[in-house]
C-alpha positions as CSV (number, residue, x, y, z in Angstrom):
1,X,56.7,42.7,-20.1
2,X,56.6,41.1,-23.4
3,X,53.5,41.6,-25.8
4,X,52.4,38.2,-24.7
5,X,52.6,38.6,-21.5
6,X,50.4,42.1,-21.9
7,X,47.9,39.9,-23.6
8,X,47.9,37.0,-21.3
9,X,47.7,39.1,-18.2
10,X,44.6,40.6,-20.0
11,X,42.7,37.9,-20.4
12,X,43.2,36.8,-17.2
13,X,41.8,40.4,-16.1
14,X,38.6,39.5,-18.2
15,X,38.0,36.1,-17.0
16,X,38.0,37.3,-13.6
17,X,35.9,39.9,-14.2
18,X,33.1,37.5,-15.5
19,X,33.5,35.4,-12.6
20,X,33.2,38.2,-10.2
21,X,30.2,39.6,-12.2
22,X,28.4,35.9,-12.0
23,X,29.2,35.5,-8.5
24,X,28.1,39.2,-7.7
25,X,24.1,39.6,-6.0
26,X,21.8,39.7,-9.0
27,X,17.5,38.9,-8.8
28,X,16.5,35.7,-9.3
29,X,14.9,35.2,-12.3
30,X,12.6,32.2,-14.0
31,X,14.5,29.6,-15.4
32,X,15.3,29.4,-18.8
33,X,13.1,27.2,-21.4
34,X,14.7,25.3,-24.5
35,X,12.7,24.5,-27.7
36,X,8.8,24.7,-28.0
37,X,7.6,22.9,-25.2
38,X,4.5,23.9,-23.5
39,X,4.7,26.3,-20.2
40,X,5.1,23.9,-17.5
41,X,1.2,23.2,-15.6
42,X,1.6,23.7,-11.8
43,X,0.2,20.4,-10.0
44,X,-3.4,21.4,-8.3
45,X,-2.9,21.4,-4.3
46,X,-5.3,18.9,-2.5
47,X,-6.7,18.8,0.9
48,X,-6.3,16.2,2.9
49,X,-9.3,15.9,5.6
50,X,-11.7,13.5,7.3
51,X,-13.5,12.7,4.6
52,X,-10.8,12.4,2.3
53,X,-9.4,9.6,4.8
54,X,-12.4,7.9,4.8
55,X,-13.5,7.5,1.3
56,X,-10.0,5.8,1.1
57,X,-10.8,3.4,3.4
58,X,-13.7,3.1,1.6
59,X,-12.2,2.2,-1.2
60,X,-10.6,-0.4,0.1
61,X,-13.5,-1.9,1.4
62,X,-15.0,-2.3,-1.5
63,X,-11.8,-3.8,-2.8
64,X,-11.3,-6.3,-0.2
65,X,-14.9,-8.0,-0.7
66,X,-14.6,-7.7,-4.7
67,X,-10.7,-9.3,-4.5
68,X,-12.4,-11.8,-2.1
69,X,-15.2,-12.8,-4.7
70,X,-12.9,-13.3,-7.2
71,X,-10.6,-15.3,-4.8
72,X,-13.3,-17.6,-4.2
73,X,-14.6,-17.8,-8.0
74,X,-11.2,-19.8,-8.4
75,X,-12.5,-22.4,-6.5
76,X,-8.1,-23.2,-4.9
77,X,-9.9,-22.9,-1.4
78,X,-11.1,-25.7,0.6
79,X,-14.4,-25.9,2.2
80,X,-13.3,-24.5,5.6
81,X,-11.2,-22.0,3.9
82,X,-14.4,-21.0,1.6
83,X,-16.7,-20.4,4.7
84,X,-13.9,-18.2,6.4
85,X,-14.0,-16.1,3.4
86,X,-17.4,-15.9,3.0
87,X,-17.5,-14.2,6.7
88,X,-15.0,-11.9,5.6
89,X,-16.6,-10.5,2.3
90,X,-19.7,-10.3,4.7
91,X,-18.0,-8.1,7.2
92,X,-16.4,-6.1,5.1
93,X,-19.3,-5.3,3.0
94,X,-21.0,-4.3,6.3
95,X,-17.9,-2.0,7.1
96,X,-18.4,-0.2,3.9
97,X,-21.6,0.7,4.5
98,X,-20.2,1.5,7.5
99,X,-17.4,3.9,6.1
100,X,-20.4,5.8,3.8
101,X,-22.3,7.1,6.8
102,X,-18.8,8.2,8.8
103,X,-18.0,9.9,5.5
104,X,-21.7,12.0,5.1
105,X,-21.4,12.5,8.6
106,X,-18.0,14.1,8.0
107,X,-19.8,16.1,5.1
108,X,-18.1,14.1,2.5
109,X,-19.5,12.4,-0.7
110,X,-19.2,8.1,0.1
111,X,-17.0,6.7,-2.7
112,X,-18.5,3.4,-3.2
113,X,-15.9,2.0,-5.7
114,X,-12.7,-0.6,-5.5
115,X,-9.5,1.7,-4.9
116,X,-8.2,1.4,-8.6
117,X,-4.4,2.1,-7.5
118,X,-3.7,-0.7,-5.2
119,X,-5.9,-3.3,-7.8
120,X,-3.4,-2.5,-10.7
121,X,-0.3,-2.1,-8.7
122,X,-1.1,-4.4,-6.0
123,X,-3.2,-6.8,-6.4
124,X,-3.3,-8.0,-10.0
125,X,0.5,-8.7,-9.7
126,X,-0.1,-11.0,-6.4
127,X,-3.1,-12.8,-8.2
128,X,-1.2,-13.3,-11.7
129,X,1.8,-14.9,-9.7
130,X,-0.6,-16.8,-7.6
131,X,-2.8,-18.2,-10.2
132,X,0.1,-18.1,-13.1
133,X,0.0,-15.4,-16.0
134,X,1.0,-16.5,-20.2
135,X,1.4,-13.1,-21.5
136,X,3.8,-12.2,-18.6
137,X,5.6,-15.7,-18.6
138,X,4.6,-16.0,-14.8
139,X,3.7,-20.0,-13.7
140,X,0.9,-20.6,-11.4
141,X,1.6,-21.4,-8.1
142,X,2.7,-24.5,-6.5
143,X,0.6,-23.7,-3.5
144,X,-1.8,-21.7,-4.8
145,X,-4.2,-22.1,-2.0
146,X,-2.2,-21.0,1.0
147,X,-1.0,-18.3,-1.1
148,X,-4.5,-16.8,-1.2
149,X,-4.3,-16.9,2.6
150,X,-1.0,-15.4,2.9
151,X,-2.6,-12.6,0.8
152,X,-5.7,-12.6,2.4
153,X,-4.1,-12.5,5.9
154,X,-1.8,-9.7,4.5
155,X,-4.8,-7.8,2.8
156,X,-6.2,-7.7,6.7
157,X,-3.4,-6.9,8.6
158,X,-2.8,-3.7,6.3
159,X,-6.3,-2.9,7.0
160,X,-6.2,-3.0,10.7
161,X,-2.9,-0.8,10.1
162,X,-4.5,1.8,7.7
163,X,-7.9,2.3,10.7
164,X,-4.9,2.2,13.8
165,X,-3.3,5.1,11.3
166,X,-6.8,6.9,11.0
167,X,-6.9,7.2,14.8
168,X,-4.4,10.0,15.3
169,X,-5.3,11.2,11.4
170,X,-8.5,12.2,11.6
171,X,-9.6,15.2,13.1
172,X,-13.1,14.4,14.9
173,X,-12.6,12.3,18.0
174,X,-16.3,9.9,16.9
175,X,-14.8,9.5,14.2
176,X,-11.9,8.3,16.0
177,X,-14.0,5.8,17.9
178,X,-15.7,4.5,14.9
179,X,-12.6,3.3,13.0
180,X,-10.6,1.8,16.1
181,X,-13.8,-0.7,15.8
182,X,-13.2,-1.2,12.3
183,X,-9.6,-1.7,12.8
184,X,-10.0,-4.5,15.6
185,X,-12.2,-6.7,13.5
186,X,-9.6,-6.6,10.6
187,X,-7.3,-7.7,12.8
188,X,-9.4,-10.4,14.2
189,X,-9.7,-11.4,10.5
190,X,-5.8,-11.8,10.3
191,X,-6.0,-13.7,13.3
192,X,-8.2,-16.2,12.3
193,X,-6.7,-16.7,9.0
194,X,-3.6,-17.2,10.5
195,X,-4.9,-20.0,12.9
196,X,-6.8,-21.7,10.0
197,X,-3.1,-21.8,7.9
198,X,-0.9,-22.5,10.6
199,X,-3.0,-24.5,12.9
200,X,-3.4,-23.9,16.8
201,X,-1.6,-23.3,18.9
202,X,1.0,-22.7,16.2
203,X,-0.5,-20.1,14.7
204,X,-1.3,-18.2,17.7
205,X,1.8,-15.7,19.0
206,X,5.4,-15.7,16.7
207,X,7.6,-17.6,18.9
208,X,10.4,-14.8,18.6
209,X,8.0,-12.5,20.6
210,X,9.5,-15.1,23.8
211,X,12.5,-15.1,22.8
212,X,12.7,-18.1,20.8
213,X,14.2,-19.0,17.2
214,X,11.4,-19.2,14.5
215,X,12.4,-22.2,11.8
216,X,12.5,-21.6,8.4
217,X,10.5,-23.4,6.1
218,X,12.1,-25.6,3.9
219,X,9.3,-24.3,1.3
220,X,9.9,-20.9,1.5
221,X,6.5,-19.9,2.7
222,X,5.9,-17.7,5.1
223,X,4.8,-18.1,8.9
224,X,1.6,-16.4,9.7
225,X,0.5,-15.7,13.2
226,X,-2.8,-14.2,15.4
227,X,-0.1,-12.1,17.1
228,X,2.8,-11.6,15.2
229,X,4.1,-8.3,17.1
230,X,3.9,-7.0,20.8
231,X,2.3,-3.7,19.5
232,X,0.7,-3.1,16.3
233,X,2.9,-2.3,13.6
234,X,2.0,0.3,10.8
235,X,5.3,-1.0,9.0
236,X,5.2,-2.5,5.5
237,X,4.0,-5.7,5.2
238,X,5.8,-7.9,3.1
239,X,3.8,-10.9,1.1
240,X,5.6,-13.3,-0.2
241,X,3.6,-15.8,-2.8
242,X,3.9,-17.4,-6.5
243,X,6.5,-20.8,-7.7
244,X,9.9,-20.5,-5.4
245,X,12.5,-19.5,-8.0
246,X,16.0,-21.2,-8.2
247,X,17.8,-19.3,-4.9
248,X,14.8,-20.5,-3.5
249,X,12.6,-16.9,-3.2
250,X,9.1,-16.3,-4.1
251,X,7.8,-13.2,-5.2
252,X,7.7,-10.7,-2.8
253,X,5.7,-7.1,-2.1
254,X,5.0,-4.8,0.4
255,X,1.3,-3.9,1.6
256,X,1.3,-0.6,2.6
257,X,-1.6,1.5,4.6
258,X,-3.2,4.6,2.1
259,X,-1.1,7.5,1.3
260,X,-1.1,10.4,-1.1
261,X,-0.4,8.1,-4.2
262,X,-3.8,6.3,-3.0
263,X,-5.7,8.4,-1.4
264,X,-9.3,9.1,-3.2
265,X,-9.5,13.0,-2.7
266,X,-12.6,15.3,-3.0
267,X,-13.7,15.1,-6.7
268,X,-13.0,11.9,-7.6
269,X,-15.7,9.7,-8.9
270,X,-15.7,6.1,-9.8
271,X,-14.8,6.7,-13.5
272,X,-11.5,9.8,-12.4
């Protein structure tokens, strides 16, 4: 062999060696840090129990009749839609009160405050492309009033969802009982809103439910309905609201039932 081939082959012999030596059984060790940063935090573990469950949906509660009064401070409802409402921020205030005592009786603190995660993320984004926003460039509405009801009526039917959701959740069957009650009268809410836009017996059952085609409207806004599934659904609800944009779309969300993101664990307090 040549000198360079002595030297090639040599190298080889050490290359192969380090790959054999990183491929070889070693203990795992912690990972390597670059730079000055701080020593990474691990996140605190939270429990997720009864009462956790239920001082979200008291949350929410308290939400729905403060998003309600502010709804109605607009004054874009009609008289019939107004009285509706007013029946809704009634009920709902009831069920919070309701929600507190289910919560002490689960030996949990009541959290009597608006869930602040679904109002920033949420709401405020429906409302600013209902009622128009300057600083975001957002237009009001060109039917600004049965966009309120398509939110409202969505705002409901994720309610009934979240309560049909807390019946396998929670832990205590009274509990159980309790919140099945709560969810039927949300959905009786999304009923009724739904008959009050779409008008009866429109607004009663979707059509597709028998088999037949549901028409599109021309405007883009979105058929409500009492009954708009055989079973009930804990799938996203999608909302669509705000100024139809050139291809003809509106703005469009989901409303989804509580999850860890949302929930308001043990601890938290109105101002956390």
């Amino acid at each position: 062999m040549t000198r360079r081939r002595v030297l090639q082959a040599g190298g080889l012999t050490v290359a192969l060696g380090a790959f054999a030596a990183a491929c070889g059984k070693s203990e795992e060790g912690a990972p390597g840090r670059v730079g000055y940063a701080p020593a990474a935090t691990a996140l605190p573990t939270e429990i997720v129990d009864d009462p956790v469950y239920l001082r979200t949906a008291n949350s929410i509660e308290v939400m729905l009749v403060q998003v309600y009064e502010e709804i109605r401070e607009t004054g874009v409802l009609d008289a019939t839609a107004t009285t509706l409402l007013d029946r809704l921020i009634e009920d709902h205030a009831a069920a919070s009160a309701t929600v507190a005592g289910l919560t002490e009786d689960a030996g949990g603190e009541p959290y009597e405050c608006a869930n602040a995660w679904y109002l920033d993320r949420v709401i405020d984004p429906f409302l600013a492309n209902i009622l128009g926003d300057e600083a975001l460039d957002i237009p009001p509405s060109n039917e600004p009033a049965r966009d309120m009801m398509t939110l409202i009526n969505g705002l409901e039917s994720m309610t009934g969802a979240m309560y049909q959701q807390q019946v396998e959740l929670l832990n205590d069957a009274d509990l159980r009982a309790a919140v099945m009650v709560l969810g039927a009268e949300a959905a009786r809410h999304a009923g009724a809103v739904a008959i009050l836009v779409m008008g009866a017996p429109e607004g009663y059952a979707d059509p597709s439910l028998f088999g037949e085609e549901v028409a599109l409207d021309p405007a883009a806004l979105t058929p409500l309905y009492a009954v708009p599934t055989q079973f009930g659904s804990l799938a996203a609800i999608p909302v669509a609201v705000g100024v139809p944009s050139s291809a003809g779309t509106r703005y469009t969300a989901n409303l989804e039932t509580p999850s860890d993101n949302s929930f308001i664990y043990t601890g938290m307090t109105c101002d956390v």
